[in-house]
Short mmCIF file of the C-alpha atoms (twelve columns), coordinates in Angstrom:
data_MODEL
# 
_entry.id   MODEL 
# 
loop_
_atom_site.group_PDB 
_atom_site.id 
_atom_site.type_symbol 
_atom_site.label_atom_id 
_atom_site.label_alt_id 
_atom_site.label_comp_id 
_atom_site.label_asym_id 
_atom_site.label_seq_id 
_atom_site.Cartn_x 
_atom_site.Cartn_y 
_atom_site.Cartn_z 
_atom_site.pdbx_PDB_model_num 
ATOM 1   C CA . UNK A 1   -5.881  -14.944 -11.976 1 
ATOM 2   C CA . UNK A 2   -8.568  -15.173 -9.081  1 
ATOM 3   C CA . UNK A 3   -7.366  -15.383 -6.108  1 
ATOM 4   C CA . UNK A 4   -8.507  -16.703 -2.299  1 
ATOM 5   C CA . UNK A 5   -7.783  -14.295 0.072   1 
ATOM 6   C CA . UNK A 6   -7.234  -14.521 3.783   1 
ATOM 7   C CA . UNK A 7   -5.880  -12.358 6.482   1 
ATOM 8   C CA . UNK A 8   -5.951  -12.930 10.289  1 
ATOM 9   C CA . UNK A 9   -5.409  -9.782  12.172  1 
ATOM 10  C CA . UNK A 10  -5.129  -10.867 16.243  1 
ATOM 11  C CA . UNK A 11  -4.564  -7.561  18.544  1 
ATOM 12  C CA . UNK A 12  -3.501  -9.382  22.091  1 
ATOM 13  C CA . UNK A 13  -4.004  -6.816  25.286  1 
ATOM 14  C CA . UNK A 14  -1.931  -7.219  28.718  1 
ATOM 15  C CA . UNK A 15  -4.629  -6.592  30.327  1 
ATOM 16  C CA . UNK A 16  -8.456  -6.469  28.891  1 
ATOM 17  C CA . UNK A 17  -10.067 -3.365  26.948  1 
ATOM 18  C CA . UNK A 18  -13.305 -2.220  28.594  1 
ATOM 19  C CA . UNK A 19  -14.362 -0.107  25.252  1 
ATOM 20  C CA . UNK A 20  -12.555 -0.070  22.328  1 
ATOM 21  C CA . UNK A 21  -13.540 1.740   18.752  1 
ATOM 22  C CA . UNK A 22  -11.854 1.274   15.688  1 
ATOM 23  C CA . UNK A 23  -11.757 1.647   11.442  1 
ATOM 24  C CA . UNK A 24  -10.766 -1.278  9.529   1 
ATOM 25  C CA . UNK A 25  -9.604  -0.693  6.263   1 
ATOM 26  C CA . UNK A 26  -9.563  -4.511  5.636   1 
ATOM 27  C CA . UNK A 27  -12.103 -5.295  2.300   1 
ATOM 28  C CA . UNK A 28  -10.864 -5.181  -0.941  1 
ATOM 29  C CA . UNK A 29  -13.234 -3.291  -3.355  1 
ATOM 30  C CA . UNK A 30  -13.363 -3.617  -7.330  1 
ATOM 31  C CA . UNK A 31  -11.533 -1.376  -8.922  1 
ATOM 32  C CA . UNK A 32  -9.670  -1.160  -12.845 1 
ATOM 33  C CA . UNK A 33  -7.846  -4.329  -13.449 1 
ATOM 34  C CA . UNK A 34  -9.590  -5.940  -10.360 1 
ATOM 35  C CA . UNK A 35  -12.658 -7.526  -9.352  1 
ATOM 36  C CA . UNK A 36  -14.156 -8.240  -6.302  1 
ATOM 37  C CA . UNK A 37  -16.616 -11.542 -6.181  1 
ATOM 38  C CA . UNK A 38  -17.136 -11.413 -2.727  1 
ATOM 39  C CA . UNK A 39  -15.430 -10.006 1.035   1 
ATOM 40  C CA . UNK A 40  -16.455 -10.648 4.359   1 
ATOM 41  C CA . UNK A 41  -15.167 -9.822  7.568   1 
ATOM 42  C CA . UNK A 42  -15.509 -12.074 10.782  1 
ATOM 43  C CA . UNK A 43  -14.967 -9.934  13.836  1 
ATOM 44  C CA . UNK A 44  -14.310 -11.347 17.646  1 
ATOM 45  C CA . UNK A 45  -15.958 -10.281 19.635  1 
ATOM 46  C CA . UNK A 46  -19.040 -9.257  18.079  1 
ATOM 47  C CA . UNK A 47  -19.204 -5.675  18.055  1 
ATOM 48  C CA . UNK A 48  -22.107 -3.642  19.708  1 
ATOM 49  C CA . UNK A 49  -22.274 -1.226  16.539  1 
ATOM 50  C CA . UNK A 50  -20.687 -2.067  13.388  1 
ATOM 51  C CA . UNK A 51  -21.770 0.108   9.712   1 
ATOM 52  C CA . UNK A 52  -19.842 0.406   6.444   1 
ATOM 53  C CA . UNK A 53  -18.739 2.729   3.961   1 
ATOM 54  C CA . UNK A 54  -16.256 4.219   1.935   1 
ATOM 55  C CA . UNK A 55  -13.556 7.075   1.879   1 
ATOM 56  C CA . UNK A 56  -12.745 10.132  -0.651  1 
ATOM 57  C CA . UNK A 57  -10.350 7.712   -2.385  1 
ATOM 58  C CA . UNK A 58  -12.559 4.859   -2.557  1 
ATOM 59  C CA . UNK A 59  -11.408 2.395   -0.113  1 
ATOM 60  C CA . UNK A 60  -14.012 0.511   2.468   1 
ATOM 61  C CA . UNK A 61  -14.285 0.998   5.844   1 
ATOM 62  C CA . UNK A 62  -15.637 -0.887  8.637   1 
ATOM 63  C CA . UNK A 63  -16.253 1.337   11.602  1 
ATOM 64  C CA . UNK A 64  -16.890 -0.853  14.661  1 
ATOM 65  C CA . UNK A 65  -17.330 -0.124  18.503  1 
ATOM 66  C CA . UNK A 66  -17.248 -2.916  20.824  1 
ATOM 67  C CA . UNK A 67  -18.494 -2.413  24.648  1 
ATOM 68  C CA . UNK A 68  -18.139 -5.779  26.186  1 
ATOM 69  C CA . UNK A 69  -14.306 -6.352  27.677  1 
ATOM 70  C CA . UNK A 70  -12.007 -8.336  25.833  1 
ATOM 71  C CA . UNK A 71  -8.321  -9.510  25.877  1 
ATOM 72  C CA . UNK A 72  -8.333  -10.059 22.121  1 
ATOM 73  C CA . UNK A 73  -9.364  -8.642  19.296  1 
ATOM 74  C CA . UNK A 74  -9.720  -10.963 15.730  1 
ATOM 75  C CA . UNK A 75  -10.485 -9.849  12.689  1 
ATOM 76  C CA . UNK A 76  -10.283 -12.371 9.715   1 
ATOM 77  C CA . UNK A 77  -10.564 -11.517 5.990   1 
ATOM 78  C CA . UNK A 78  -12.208 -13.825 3.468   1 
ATOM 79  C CA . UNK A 79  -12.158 -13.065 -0.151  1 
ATOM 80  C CA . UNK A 80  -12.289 -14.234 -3.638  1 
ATOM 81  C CA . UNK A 81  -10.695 -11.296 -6.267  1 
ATOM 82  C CA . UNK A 82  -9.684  -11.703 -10.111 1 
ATOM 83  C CA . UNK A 83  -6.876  -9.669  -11.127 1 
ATOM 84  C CA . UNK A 84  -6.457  -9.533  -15.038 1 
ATOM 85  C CA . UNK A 85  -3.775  -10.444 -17.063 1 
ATOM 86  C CA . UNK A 86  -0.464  -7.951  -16.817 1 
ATOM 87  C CA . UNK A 87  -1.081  -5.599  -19.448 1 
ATOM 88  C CA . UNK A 88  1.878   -4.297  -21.816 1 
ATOM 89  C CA . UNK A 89  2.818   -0.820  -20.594 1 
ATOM 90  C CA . UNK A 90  1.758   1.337   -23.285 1 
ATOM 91  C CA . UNK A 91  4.347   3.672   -24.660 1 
ATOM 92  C CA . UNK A 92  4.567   6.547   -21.632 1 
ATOM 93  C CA . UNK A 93  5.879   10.723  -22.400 1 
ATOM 94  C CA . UNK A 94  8.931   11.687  -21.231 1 
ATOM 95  C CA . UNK A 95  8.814   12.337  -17.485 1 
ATOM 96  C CA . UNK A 96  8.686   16.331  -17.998 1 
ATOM 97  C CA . UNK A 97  5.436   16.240  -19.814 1 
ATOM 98  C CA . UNK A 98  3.741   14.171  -17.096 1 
ATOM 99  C CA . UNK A 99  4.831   16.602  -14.514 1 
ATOM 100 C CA . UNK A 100 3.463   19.691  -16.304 1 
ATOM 101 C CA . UNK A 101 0.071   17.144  -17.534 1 
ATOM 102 C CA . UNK A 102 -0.180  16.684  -13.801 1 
ATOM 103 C CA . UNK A 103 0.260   20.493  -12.441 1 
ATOM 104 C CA . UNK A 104 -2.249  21.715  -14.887 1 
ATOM 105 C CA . UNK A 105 -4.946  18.980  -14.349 1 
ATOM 106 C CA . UNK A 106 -8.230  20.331  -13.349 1 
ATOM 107 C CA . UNK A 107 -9.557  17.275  -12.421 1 
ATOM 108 C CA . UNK A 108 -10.210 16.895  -8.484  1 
ATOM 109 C CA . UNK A 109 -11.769 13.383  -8.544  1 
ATOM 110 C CA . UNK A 110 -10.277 10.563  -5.774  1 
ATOM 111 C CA . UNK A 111 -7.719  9.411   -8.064  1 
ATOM 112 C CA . UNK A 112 -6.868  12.516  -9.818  1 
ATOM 113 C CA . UNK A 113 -2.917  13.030  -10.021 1 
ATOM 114 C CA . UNK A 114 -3.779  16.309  -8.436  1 
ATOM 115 C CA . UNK A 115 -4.201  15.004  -4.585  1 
ATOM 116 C CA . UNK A 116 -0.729  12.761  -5.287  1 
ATOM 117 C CA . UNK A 117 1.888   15.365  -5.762  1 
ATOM 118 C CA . UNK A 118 2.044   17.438  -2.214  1 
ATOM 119 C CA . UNK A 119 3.714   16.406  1.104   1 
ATOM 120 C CA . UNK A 120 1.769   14.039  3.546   1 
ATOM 121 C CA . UNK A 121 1.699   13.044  7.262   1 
ATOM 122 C CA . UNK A 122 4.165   10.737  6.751   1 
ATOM 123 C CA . UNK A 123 5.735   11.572  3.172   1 
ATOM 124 C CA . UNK A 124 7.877   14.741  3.388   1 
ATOM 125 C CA . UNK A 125 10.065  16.104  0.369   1 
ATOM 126 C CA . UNK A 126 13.475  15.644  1.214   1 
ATOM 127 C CA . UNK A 127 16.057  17.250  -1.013  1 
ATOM 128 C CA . UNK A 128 18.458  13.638  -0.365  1 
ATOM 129 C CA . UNK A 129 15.720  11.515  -1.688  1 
ATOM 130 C CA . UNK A 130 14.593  13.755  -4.300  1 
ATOM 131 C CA . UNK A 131 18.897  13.777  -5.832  1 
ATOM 132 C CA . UNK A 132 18.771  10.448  -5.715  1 
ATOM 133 C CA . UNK A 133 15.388  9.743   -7.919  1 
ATOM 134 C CA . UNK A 134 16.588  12.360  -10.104 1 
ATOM 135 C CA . UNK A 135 19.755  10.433  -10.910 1 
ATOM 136 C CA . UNK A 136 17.361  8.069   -13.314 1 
ATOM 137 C CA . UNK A 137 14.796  11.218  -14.355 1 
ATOM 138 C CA . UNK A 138 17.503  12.275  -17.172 1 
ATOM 139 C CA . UNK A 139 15.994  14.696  -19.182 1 
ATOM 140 C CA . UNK A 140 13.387  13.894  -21.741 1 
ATOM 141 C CA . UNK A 141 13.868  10.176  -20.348 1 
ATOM 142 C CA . UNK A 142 10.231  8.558   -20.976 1 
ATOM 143 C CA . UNK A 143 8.510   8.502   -17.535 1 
ATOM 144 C CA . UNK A 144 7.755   4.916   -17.054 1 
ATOM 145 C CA . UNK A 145 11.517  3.918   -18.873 1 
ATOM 146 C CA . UNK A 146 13.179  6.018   -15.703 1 
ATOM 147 C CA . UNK A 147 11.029  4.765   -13.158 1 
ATOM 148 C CA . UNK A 148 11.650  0.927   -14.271 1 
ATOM 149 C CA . UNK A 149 15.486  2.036   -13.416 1 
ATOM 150 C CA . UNK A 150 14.882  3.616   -10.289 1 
ATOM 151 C CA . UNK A 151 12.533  0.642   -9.007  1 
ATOM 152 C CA . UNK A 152 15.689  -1.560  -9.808  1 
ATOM 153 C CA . UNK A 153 18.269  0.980   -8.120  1 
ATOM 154 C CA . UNK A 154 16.578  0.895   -4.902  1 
ATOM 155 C CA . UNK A 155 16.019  -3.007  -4.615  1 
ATOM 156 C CA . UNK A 156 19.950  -2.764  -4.967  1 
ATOM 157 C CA . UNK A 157 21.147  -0.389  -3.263  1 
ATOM 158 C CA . UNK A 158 18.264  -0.836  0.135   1 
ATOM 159 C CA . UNK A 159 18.754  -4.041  2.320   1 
ATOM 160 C CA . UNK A 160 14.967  -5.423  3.282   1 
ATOM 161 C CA . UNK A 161 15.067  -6.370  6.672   1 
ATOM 162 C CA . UNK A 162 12.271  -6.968  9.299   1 
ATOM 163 C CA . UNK A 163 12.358  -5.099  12.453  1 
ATOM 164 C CA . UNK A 164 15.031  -2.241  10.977  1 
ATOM 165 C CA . UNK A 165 11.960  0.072   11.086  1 
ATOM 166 C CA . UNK A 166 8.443   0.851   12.632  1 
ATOM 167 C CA . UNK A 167 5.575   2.072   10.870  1 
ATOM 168 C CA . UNK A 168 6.192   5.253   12.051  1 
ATOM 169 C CA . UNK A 169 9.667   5.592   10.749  1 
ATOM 170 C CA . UNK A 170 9.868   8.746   7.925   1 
ATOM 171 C CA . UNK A 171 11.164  7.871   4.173   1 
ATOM 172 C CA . UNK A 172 14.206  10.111  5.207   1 
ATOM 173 C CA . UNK A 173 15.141  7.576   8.543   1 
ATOM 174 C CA . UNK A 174 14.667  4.619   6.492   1 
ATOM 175 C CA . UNK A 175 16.612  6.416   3.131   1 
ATOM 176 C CA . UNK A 176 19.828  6.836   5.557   1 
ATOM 177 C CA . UNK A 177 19.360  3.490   7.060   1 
ATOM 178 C CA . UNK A 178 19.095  2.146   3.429   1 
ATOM 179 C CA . UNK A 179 17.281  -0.844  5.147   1 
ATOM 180 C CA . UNK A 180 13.341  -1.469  5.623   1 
ATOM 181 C CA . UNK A 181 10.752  -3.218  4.629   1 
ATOM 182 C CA . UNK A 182 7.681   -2.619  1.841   1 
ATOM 183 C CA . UNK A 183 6.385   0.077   3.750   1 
ATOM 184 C CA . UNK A 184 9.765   2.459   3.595   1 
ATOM 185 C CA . UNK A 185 10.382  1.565   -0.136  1 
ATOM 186 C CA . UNK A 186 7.221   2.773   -0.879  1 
ATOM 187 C CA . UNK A 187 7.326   6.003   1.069   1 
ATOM 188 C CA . UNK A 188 10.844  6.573   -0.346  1 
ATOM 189 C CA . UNK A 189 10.074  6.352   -3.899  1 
ATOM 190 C CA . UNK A 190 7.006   8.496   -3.374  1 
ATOM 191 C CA . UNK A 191 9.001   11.250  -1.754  1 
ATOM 192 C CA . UNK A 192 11.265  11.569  -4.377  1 
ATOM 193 C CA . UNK A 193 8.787   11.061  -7.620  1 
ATOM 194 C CA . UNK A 194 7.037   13.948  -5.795  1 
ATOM 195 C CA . UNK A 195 9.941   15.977  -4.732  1 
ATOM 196 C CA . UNK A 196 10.516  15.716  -8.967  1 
ATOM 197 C CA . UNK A 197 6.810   16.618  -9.762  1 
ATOM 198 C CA . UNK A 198 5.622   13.296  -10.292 1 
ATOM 199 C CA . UNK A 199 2.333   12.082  -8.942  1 
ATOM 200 C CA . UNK A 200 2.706   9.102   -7.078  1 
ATOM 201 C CA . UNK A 201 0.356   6.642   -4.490  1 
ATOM 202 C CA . UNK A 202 0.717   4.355   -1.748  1 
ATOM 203 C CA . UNK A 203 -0.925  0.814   -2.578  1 
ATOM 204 C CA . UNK A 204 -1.772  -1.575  0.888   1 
ATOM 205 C CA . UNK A 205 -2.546  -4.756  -0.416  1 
ATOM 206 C CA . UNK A 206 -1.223  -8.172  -0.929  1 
ATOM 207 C CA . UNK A 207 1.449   -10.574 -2.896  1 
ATOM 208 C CA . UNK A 208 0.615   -13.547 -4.129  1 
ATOM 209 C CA . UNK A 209 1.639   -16.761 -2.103  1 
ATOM 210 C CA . UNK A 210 4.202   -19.042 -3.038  1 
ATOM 211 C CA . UNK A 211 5.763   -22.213 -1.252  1 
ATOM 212 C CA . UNK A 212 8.634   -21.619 0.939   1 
ATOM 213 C CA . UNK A 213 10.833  -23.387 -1.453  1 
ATOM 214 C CA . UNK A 214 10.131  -21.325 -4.280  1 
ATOM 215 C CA . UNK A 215 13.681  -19.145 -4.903  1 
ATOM 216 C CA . UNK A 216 11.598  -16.377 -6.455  1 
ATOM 217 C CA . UNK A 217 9.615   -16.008 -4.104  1 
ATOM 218 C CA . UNK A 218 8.857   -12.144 -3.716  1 
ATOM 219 C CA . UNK A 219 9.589   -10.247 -0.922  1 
ATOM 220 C CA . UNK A 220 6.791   -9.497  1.218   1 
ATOM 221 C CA . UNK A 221 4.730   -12.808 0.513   1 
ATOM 222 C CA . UNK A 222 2.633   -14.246 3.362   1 
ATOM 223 C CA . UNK A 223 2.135   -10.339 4.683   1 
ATOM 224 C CA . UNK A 224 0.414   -7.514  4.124   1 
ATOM 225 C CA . UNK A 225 2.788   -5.728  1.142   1 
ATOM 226 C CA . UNK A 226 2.801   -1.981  -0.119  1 
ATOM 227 C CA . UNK A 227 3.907   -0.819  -3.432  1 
ATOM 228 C CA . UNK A 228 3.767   2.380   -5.297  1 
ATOM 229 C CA . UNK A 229 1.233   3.812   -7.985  1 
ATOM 230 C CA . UNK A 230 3.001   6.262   -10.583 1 
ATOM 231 C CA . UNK A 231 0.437   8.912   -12.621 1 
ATOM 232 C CA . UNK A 232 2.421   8.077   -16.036 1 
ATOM 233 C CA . UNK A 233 0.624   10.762  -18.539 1 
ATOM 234 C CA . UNK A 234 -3.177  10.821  -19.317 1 
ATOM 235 C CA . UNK A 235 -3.230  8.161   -22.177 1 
ATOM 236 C CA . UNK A 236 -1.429  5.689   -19.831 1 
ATOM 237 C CA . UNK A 237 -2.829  6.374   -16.535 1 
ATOM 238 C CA . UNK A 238 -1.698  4.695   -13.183 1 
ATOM 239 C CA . UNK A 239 1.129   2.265   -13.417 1 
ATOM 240 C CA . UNK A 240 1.837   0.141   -10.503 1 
ATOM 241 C CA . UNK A 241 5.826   -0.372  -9.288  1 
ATOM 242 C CA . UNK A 242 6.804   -2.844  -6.439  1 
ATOM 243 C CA . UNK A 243 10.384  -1.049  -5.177  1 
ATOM 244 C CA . UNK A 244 10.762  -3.630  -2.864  1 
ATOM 245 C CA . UNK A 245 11.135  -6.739  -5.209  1 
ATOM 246 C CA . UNK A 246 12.123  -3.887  -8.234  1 
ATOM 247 C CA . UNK A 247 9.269   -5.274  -10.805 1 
ATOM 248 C CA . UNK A 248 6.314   -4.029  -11.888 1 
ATOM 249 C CA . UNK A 249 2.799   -4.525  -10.251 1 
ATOM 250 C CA . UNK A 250 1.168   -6.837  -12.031 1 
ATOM 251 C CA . UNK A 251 -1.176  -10.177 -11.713 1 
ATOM 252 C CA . UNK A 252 0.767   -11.457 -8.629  1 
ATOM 253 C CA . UNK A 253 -0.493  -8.118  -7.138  1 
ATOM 254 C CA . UNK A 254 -4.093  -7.653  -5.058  1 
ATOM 255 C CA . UNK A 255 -5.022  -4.537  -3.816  1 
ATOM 256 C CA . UNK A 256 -7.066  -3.618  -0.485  1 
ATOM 257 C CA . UNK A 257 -6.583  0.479   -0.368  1 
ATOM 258 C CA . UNK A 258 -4.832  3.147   -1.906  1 
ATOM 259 C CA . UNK A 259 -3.853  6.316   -0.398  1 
ATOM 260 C CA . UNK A 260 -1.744  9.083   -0.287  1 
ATOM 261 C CA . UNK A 261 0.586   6.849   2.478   1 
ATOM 262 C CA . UNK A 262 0.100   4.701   4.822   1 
ATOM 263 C CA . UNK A 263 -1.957  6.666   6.888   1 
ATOM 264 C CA . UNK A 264 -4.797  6.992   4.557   1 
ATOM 265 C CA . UNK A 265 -4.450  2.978   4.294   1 
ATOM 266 C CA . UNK A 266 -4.039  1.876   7.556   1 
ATOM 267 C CA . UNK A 267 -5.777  -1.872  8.360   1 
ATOM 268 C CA . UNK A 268 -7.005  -0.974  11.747  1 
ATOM 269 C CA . UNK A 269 -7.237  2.834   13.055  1 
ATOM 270 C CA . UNK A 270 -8.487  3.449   16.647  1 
ATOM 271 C CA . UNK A 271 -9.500  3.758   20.615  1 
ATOM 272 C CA . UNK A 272 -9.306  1.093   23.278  1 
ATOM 273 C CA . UNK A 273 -10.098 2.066   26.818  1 
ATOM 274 C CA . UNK A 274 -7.610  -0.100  28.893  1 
ATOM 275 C CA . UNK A 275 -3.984  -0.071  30.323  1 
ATOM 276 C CA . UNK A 276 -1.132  -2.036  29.720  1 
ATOM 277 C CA . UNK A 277 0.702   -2.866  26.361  1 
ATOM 278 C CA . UNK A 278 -0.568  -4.727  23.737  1 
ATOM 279 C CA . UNK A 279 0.485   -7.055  20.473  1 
ATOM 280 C CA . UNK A 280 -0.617  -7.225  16.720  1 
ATOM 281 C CA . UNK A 281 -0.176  -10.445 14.545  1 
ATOM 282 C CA . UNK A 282 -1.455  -10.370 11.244  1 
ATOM 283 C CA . UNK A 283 -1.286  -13.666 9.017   1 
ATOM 284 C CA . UNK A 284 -1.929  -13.264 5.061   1 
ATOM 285 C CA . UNK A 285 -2.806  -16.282 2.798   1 
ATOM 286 C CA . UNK A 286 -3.312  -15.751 -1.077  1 
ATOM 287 C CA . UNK A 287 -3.510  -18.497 -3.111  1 
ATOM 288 C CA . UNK A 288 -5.085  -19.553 -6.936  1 
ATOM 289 C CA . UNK A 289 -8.562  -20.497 -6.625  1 
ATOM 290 C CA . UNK A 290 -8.960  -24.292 -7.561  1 
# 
């Protein structure tokens, strides 16, 4: 599939922002499965200083520092990326062999399963979440089998609903609230796959969109969306899981960054030099190039 991407980010200020610096982790890049034709970002205002690069994981950033004051701030996305064709999961080890595959890699590169299996600013191990994973990690289950349960368990069993949580909730808040949106399913199921010795990744990126009509429609169309990458064994790699909508990742899927949580992956990181409260409204359009 290639897709058209756009995203409107709008920050609205009570009162305007003298200075204001910031990191936008808002360009897709190419990566396995995906392919970037072309990204650009459209910033208002312009800013003073503006340069581009890339983080230990791989993800672009945008560092920009604007000096003229401003009530708004608009960023818009505009993108064209082919996903390929969901592949057949190959056959994946039972769940115990990737954990002890994962704990003796020696392999420190950005997506090694090595950097995926520790607590994080916002992902903490919590004994609750981790009992509740294991409930599908049966022994000598095969990895990917278990996880296809679990993904379906929690889309069950955890209501999504907007405004239940913040992104600063913890997986353990939103686990006893068993409501949230993409966000806490994804930091849930990472906490426990790691609290079982499982290497597992935060994904910020987007769902395909679909008319309103449509009763499939996936949860978390029309926004940005955030699913989980699972380290299933060396011969299969990185297999992506969308808790929130209990599927796999697959074609309907684009991805912007990857990270250890959301706060490797944020959109927009940064300093403004003004008073008052402000407001962020982010619109997300994906739809099959014609």
């Amino acid at each position: 599939m290639i897709y058209d991407v756009r995203q409107t980010t709008t920050c609205s200020y009570a009162s305007p922002v003298a200075h204001a610096r910031h990191v936008l982790r808002l360009t897709p890049v190419s990566r396995d499965g995906e392919r970037v034709h072309v990204a650009a970002l459209q910033i208002v205002p312009e800013p003073a200083h503006r340069r581009e690069g890339q983080d230990f994981f791989g993800n672009r950033l945008t560092w920009i520092e604007i000096n003229e004051p401003h009530e708004t701030l608009t960023v818009k996305l505009s993108a064209r990326v082919a996903v390929d064709a969901e592949r057949v999961p190959p056959e994946s080890p039972s769940w115990e062999n990737v954990r002890e595959a994962a704990f003796a890699t020696s392999d420190l590169g950005p997506l090694s399963p090595a950097h995926f299996l520790f607590p994080s600013r916002i992902v903490s191990l919590d004994p609750e979440i981790r009992d509740y994973v294991r409930q599908s990690f049966t022994p000598g289950r095969a990895v990917l089998e278990a996880a296809m349960e679990l993904v379906g368990r929690m889309k069950a069993d955890i209501v999504y609903e907007i405004g239940a949580t913040t992104v600063t909730t913890t997986p353990p808040m939103s686990f006893a609230l068993r409501r949230g949106v993409c966000q806490d399913y994804a930091h849930i199921m990472i906490s426990g796959l790691r609290g079982i010795g499982l290497p597992a990744a935060y994904v910020s990126g987007y769902l395909r969109s679909a008319p309103r009509t449509d009763s499939t429609r996936l949860q978390g169309a029309d926004a940005m969306h955030a699913w989980v990458l699972l380290w299933c064994g060396a011969a299969a790699g990185w297999i992506g899981l969308d808790p929130t909508n209990g599927i796999l990742a697959g074609e309907d899927h684009v991805t912007l960054a990857i990270g250890r949580d959301y706060t490797d992956v944020a959109p927009m990181d940064g300093v403004i030099l003004g008073s008052g409260g402000q407001r962020i409204n982010v619109a997300v359009a994906v739809t099959p190039a014609a």
